[in-house]
C-alpha positions in Angstrom: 0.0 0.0 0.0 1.2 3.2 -0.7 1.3 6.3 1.7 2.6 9.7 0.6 2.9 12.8 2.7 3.2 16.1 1.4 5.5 18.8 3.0 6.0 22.3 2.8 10.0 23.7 3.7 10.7 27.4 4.2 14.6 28.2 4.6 16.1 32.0 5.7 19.4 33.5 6.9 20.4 36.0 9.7 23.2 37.8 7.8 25.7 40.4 9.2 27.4 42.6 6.8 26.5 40.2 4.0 28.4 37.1 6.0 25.3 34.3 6.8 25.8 34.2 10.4 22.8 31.6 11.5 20.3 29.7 8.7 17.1 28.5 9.5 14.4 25.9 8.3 11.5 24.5 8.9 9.6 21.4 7.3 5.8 21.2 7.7 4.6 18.3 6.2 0.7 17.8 6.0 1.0 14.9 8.7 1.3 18.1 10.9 4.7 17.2 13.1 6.5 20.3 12.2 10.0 21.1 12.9 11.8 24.0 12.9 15.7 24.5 13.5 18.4 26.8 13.9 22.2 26.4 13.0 24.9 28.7 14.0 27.4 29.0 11.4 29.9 32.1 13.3 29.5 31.5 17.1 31.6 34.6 17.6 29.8 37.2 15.1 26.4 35.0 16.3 27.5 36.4 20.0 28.3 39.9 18.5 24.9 40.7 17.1 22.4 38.2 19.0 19.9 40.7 19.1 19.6 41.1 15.9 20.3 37.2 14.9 17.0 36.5 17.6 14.3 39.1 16.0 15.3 37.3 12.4 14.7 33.9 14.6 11.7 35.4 15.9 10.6 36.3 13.0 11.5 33.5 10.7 9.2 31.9 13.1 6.4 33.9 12.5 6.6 33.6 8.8 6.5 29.5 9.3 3.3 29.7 11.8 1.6 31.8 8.8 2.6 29.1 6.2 1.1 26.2 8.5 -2.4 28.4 9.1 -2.1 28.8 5.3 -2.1 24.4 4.9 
């Protein structure tokens, strides 16, 4: 028997004077056990500007919970 699951991914950056300092995804497949995830790519410039690296986070986030009420 087949079973198929579709899935939606969205992907972003936090970038600091054009270096990608943290990348982001998310996979939301209609089975609805969504993940999201956050890798650091430049711990020290991550450290530097986490402010700024957290409201992209933040709203990375946001952007993904608008895709899922979207499904």
């Amino acid at each position: 028997m087949l079973n198929t699951t579709k899935s939606t991914s969205v992907s972003g950056n936090s970038s600091i004077e054009g270096k990608t300092v943290v990348t982001f995804s998310a996979n939301i497949p209609s089975s609805g056990e969504i993940s999201l995830s956050k890798r650091i790519q430049n711990k020290k410039t991550y450290l530097e500007n986490q402010d700024e690296c957290d409201t992209d986070y933040a709203n990375f986030e946001t952007e993904v919970m608008a895709a899922i009420k979207e499904m």
